[in-house]
C-alpha positions as CSV (number, residue, x, y, z in Angstrom):
1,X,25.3,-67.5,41.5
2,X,23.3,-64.9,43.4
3,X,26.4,-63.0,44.5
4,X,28.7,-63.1,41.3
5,X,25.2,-61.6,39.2
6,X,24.9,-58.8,42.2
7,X,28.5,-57.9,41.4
8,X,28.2,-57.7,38.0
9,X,24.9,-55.7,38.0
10,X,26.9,-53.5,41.2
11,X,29.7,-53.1,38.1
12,X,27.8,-52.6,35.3
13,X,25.7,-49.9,37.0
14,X,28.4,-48.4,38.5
15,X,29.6,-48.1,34.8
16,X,26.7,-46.8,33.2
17,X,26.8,-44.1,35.9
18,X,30.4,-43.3,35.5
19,X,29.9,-42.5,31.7
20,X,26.4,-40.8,31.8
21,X,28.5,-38.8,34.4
22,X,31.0,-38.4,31.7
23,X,28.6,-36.6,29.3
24,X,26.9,-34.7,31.4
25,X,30.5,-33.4,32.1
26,X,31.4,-33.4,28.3
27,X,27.9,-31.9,27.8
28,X,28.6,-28.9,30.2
29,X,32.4,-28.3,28.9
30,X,30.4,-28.0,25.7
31,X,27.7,-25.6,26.9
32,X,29.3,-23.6,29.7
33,X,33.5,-23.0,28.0
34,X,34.5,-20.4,25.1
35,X,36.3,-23.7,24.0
36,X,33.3,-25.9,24.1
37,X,30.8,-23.2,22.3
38,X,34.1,-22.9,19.5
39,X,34.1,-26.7,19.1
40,X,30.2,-26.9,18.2
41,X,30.6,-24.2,16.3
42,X,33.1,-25.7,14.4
43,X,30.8,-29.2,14.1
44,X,27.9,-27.2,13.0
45,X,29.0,-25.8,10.1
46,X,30.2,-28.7,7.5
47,X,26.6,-30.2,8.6
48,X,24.7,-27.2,7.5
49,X,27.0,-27.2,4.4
50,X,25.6,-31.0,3.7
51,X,22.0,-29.6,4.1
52,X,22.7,-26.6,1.5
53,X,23.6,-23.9,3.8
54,X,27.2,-22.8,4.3
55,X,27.9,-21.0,7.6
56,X,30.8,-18.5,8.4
57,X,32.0,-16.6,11.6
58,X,33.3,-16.1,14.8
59,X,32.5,-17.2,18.2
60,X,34.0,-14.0,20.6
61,X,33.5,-14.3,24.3
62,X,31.0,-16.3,26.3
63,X,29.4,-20.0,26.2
64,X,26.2,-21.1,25.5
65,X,25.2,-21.2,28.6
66,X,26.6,-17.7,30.4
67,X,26.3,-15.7,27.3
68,X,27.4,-16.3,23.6
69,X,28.7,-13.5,21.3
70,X,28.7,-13.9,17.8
71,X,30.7,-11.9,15.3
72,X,31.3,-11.5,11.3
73,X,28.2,-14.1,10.8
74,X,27.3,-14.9,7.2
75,X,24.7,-17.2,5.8
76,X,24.3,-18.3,2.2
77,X,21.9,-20.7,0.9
78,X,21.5,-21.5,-2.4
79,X,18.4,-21.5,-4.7
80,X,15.6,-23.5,-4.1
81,X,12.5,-24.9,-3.6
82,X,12.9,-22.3,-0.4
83,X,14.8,-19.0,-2.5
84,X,18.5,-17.8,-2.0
85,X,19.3,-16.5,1.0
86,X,21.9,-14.5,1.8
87,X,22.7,-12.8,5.6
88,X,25.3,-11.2,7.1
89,X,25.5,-9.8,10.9
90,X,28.1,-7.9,12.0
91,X,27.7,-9.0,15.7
92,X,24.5,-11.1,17.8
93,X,25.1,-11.0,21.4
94,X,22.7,-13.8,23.4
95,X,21.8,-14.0,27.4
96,X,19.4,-16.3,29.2
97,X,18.7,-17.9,32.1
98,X,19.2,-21.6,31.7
99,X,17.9,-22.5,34.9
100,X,14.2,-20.8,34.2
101,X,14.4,-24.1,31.7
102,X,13.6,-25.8,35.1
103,X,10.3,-23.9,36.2
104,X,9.3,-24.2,32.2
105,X,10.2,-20.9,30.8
106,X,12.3,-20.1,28.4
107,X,14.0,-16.7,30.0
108,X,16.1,-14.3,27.1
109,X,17.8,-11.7,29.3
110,X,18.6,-9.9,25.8
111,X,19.3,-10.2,22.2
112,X,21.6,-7.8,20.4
113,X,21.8,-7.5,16.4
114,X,23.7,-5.1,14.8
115,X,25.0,-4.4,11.3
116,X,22.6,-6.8,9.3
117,X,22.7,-7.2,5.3
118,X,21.7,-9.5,2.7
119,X,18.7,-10.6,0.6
120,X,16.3,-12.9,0.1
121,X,15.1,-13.8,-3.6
122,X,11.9,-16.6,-3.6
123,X,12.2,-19.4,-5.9
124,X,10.7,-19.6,-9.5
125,X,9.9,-23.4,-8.9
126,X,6.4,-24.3,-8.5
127,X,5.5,-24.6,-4.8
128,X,2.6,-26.5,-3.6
129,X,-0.2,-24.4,-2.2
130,X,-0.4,-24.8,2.0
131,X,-3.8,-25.5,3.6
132,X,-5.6,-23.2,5.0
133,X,-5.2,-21.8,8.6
134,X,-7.0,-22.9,11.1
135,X,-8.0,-21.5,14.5
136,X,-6.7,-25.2,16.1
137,X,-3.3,-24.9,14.1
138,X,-2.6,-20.8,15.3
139,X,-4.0,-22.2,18.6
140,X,-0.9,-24.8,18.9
141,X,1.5,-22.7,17.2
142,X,1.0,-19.8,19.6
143,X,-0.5,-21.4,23.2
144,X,0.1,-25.2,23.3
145,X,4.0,-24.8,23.7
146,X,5.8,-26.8,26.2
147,X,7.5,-23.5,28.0
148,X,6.6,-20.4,28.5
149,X,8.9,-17.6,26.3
150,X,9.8,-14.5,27.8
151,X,12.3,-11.8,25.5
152,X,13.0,-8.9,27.7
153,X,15.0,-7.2,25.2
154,X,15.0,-7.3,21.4
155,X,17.5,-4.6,19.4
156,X,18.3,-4.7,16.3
157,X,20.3,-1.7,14.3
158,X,21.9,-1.4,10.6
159,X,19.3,-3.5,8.8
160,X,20.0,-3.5,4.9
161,X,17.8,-6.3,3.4
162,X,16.7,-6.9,0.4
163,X,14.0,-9.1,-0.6
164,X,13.4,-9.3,-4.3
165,X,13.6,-5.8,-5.8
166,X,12.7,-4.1,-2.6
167,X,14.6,-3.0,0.5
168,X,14.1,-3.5,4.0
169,X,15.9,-0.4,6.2
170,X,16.1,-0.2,9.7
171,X,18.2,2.4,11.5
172,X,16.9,1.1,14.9
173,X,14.5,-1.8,16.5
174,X,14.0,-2.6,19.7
175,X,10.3,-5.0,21.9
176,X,10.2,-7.2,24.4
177,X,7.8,-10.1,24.5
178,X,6.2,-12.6,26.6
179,X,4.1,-15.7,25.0
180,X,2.7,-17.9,27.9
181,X,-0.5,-20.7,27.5
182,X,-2.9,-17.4,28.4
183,X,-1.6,-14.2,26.4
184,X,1.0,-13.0,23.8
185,X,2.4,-9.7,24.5
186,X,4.2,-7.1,22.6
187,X,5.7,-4.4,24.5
188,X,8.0,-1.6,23.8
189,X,8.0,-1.9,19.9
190,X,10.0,1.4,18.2
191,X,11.2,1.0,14.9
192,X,13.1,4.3,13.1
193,X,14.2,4.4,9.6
194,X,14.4,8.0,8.9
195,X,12.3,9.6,7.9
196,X,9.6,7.1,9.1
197,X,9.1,5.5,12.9
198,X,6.5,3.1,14.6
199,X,5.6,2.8,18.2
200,X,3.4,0.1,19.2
201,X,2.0,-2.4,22.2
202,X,-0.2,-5.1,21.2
203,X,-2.0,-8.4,23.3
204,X,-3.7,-11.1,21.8
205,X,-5.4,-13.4,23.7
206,X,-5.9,-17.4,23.5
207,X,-9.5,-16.5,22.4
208,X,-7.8,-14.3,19.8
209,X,-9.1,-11.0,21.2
210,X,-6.4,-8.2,20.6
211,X,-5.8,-4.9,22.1
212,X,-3.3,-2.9,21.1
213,X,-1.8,1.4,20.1
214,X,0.5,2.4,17.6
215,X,1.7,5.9,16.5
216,X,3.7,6.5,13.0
217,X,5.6,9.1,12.0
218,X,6.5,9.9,8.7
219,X,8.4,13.0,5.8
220,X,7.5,13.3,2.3
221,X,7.9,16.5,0.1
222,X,9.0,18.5,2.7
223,X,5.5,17.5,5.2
224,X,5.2,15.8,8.2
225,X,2.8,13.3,8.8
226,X,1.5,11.7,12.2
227,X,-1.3,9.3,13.3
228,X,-2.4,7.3,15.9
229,X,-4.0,3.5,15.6
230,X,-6.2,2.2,17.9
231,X,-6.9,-1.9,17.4
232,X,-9.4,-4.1,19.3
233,X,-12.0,-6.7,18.1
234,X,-11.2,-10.2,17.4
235,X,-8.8,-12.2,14.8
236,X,-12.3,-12.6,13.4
237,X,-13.5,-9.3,13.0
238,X,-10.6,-6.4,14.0
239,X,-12.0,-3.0,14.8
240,X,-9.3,-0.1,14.0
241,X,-9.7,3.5,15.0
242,X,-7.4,6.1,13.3
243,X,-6.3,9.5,13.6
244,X,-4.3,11.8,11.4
245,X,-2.8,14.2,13.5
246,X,-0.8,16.2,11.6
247,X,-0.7,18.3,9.0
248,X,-4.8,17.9,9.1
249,X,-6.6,15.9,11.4
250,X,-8.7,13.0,10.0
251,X,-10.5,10.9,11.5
252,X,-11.0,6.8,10.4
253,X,-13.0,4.2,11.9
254,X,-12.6,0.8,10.5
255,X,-14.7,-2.6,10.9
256,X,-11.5,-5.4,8.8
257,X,-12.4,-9.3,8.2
258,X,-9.0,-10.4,8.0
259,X,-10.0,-13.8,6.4
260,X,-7.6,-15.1,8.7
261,X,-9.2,-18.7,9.1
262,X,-10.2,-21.8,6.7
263,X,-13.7,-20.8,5.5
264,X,-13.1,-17.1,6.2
265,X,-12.6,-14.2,3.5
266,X,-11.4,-10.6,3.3
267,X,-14.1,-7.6,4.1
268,X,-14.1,-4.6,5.3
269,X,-16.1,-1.0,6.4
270,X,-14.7,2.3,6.2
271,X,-15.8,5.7,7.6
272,X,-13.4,8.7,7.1
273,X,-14.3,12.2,8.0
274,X,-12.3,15.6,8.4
275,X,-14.5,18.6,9.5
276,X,-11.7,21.0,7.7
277,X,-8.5,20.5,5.6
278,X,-6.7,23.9,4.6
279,X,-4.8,22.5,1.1
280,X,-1.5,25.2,2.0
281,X,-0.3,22.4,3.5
282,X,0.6,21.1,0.2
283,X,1.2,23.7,-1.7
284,X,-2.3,25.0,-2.9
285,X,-2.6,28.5,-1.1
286,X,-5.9,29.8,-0.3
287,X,-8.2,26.6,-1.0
288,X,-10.0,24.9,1.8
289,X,-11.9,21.4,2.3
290,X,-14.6,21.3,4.5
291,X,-17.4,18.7,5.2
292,X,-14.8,15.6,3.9
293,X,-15.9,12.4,4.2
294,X,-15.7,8.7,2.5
295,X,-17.3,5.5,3.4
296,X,-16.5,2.4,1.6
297,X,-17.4,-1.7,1.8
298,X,-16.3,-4.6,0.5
299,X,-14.0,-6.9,-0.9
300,X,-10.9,-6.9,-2.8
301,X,-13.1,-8.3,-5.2
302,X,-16.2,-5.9,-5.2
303,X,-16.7,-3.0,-3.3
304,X,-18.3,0.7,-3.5
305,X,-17.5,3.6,-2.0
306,X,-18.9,7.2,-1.8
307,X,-17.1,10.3,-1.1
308,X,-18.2,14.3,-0.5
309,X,-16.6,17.3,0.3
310,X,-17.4,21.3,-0.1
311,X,-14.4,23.4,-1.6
312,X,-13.5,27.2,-1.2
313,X,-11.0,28.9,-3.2
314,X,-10.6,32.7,-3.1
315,X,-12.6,34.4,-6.1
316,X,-14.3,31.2,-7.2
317,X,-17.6,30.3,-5.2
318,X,-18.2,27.4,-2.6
319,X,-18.5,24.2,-4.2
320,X,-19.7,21.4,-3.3
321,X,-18.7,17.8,-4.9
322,X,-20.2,14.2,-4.5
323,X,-19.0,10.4,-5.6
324,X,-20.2,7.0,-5.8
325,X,-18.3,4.2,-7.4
326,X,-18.0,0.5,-7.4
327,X,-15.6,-2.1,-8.2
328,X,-16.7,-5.3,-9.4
329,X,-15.0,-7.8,-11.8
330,X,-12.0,-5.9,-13.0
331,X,-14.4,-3.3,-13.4
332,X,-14.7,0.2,-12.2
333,X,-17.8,1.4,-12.7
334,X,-18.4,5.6,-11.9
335,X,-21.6,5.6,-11.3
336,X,-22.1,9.7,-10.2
337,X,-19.5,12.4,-9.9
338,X,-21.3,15.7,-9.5
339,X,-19.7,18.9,-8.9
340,X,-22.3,21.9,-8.0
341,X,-21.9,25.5,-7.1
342,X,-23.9,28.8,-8.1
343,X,-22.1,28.7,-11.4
344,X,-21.6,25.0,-12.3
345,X,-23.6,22.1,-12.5
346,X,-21.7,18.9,-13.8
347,X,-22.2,15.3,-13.4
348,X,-20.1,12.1,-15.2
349,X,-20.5,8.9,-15.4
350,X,-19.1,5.7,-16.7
351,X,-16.5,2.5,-16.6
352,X,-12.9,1.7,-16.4
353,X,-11.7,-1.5,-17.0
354,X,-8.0,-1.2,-15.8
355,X,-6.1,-4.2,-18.3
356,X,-6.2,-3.8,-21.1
357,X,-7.1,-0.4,-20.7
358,X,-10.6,0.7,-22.0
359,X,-12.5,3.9,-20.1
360,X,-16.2,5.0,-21.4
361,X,-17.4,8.1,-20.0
362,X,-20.9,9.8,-20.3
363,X,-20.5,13.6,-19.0
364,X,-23.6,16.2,-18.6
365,X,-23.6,19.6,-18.4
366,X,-26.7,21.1,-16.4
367,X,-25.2,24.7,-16.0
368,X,-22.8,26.8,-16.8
369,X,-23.2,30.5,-15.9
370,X,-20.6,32.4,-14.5
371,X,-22.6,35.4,-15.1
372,X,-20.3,38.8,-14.9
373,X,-17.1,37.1,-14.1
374,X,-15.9,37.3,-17.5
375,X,-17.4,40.1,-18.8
376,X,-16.1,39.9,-22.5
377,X,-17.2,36.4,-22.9
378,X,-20.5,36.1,-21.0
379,X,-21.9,32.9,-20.9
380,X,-25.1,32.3,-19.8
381,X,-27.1,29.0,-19.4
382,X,-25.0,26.9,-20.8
383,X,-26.1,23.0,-20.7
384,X,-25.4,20.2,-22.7
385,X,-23.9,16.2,-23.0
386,X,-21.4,14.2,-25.0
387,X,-19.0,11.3,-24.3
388,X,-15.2,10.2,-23.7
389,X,-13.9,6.8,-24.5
390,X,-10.7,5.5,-24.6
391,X,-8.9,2.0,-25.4
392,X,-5.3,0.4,-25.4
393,X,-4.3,-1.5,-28.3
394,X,-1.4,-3.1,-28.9
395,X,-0.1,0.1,-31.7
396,X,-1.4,3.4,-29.9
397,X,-3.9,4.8,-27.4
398,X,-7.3,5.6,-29.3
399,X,-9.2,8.3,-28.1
400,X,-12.9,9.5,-29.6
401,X,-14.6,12.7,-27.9
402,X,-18.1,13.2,-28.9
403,X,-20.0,16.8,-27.8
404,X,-23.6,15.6,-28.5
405,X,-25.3,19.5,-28.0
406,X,-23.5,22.2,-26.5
407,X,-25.9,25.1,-26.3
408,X,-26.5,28.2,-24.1
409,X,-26.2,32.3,-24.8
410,X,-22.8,33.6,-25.8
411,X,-23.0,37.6,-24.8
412,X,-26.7,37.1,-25.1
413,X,-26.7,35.5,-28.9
414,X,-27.7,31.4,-29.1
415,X,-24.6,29.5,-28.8
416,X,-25.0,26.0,-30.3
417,X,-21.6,23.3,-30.6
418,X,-22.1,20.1,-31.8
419,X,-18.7,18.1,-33.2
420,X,-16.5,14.7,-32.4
421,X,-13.0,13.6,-32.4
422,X,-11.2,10.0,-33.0
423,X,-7.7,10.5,-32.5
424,X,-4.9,7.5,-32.1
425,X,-2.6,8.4,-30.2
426,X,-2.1,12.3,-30.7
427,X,-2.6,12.0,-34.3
428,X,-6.5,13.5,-35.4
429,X,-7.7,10.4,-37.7
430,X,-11.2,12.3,-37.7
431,X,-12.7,15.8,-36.6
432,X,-16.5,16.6,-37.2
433,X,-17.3,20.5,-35.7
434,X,-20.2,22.6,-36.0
435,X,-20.0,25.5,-34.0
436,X,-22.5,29.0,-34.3
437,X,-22.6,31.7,-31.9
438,X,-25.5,34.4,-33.1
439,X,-24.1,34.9,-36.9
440,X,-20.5,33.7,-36.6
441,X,-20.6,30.0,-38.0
442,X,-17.3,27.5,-37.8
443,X,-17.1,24.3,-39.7
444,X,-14.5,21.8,-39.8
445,X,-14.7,18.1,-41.1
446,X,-11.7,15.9,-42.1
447,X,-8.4,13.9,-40.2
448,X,-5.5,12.7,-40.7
449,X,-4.0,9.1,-41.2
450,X,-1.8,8.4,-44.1
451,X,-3.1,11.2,-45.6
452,X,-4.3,15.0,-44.7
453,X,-7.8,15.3,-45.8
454,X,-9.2,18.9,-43.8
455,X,-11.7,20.9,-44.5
456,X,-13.0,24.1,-43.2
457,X,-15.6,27.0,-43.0
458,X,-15.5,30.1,-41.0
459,X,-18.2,32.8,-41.1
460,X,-18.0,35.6,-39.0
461,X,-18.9,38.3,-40.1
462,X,-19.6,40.2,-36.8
463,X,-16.7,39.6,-34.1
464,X,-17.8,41.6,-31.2
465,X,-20.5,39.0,-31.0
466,X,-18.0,36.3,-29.7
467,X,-15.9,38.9,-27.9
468,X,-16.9,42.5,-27.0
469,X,-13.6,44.1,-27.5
470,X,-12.9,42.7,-31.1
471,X,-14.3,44.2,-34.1
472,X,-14.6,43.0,-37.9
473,X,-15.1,40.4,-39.8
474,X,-13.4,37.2,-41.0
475,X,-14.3,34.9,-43.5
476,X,-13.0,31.7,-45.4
477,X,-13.5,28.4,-46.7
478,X,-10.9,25.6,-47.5
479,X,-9.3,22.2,-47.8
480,X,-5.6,21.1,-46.9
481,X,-5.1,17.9,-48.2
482,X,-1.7,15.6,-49.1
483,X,0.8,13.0,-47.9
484,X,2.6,13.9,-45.2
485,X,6.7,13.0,-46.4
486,X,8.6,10.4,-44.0
């Protein structure tokens, strides 16, 4: 009994080994022969069809194993709870080291794309909202693989995407990478779509420290622009350092909460200065910025910023100009604009709520004296306030302008101008205007709706009063009044 159950067990395994060595030797005709890589290529498809994605193209030379090259590739998926998808690669070229597999890495030698098209449009069903990141989850995703993953070359060229109504372009793309339990590194990033390119090396640690530089390049209305980013800090709390290097050099530092975590939210600090800017760059000849700087705070919910600069223009004197606003609520709130110089001293404030549009601003005129620049229309201490207010209905854009007191010397006579306007649209529903400058008097009440209702008043009998080179009088009174005809 013994002996006949040794022979059968001798047989049996002696089976057993005979086909596991059969499919290890089915299994590597599969992987390692053009013929094999065809064949799963072939299976592949009609079970992606039964999962919603149909699959096209051409398996050229190589195996999975040695080398695979891919040609004429397409990809469609319908709409779903995932979008339409639609991809199309003119060629993907793959090489690796299996063995590495053994020593637990996950060696790509390189991967070629070229000639990529297609689009991407998301879903309009109702998708459930994912939880929240965690530190744990990005921890696993990133550090608690099973092999390390080394890519020592990544190119990509032709890109055409679209996703929704905008397009993705790349001329050229080429990294390397390395992901291991310790690090993730990104090395040799260049991306060109002309006229725009990025340069960039990053590291991020499994404490979530990152270091990393990237320079931009960029065209736009005949200008180029260039800049340097400097990243550091934590997942937590980045710390960014940018420079504009060309046309003007400015200089930004940057404190980001990315609200990358559960429990986390979005924050940041910014200080931008630029000790000069010469504005020729861009067209305005002459004028200069000097002194520039901005700091802001916040959230994308509320934040404030303030902003100052001085200004020279040729023939106009130095001015310098300050701001401080907030945003809170759907709210913009101005709380100071001031611009000051010799000549000019004019502050605004106010509120702008974006949707459905509504603005309400308060200006003030301190001074206004330009002295003997204009020396047929001297104005001399000119100060005064009013308002601006405007609101979006659903028929037209209504506008009312309201000059509270105007008042100052006019070619050294009292000028005094009080008045207000309420317009819809361009169309003057009301006009109040009281205007005297020594003993030239203007007068103007009336609008117009559905009908023209205007009067009007205009004393002056002494014209070189308002303007040194005119002479004479003028003088007149009236009403213009009617239906205007479809």
């Amino acid at each position: 009994m013994n002996a006949r159950w040794l022979s059968w067990s001798v047989r049996t395994l002696s089976a057993l080994v005979l086909v596991l060595a059969l499919l290890c030797a089915l299994a590597l005709l599969l992987l390692s022969t053009n013929f094999g890589t065809r064949f799963l290529w072939r299976m592949a498809q009609p079970v992606a069809l039964a999962a919603g994605v149909q699959l096209q193209g051409e398996i050229g030379a190589g195996s999975l194993l040695d080398g695979l090259r891919l040609q004429n590739f397409s990809l469609n998926r319908d709409a779903g709870a995932g979008g339409a998808l639609t991809l199309q690669v003119q060629e993907f070229t793959l090489t690796w080291q299996p063995g590495a597999l053994f020593s637990g890495r996950l060696q790509i030698d390189s991967v070629h794309v070229q000639g990529i098209s297609g689009g991407f449009r998301a879903s309009t069903l109702p998708s459930t909202p994912s939880a929240p990141l965690t530190r744990e989850q990005l921890h696993a995703w990133l550090f608690e693989l099973p092999l390390d993953i080394a890519l020592d070359s990544v190119s990509l060229s032709g890109v055409s995407f679209t996703v929704g109504e905008s397009q993705i372009g790349t001329e050229s793309l080429q990294f390397s990478a390395y992901l291991n339990h310790d690090m993730l590194r990104l090395d040799g990033f260049d991306w060109r779509w002309q006229p725009y390119g990025l340069s960039a090396a990053l590291q991020l640690d499994a404490a979530f420290a990152l270091n990393g530089a990237l320079n931009w390049n960029a065209s736009a209305a005949n200008v180029d622009y260039s800049g340097a980013l400097t990243l550091g800090g934590t997942l937590d709390a980045l710390t960014l350092t940018h420079q504009l290097n060309a046309p003007q050099t400015i200089t930004s530092n940057i404190t980001l909460n990315p609200g990358l975590f559960a429990g986390q939210s979005l924050s940041f600090t910014l200080q931008s200065e630029a000790a000069a800017l010469d504005l020729s760059t861009w067209g305005v000849n002459g004028a200069r910025l000097s002194s520039v700087s901005l700091n802001a705070s916040g959230t994308p919910a509320a934040l404030s910023a303030q902003a100052a600069l001085s200004a020279s223009y040729p023939a106009l004197p130095d001015t310098n100009a300050t701001l401080t606003l907030r945003w809170q609520d759907g709210t913009l709130t101005l709380d100071a604009l001031q611009v000051l110089n010799p000549e000019l001293d004019f502050a605004l404030s106010g509120a702008v709520i974006p949707a459905p549009l509504q603005v309400q601003l308060d200006w003030r005129l301190n001074r206004l004296d330009p002295g003997a620049r204009f020396p047929t229309l001297q104005l001399t201490g000119v100060s005064g306030n009013g308002a601006v207010n405007l609101a979006q209905n659903p028929e037209a854009l209504l506008t009312t302008i309201d000059i509270a007191s105007l008042s100052g010397a006019l070619n050294g006579l009292p000028l005094t101008i009080q008045g207000n306007a309420a317009l819809r649209g361009a169309l003057p529903e009301q006009v109040t205007l009281n205007a005297q400058s020594g003993d030239n008097r203007l007068e103007l009440n009336g609008g117009m709706s559905d009908t023209l209702d205007l009067r009007w008043n205009l004393q002056a009998p002494d014209l070189s009063q308002l303007w040194t080179e005119l002479n004479g009088t003028i003088s007149g009174a009236g009403e213009i009044s009617g239906a205007p005809q479809a």
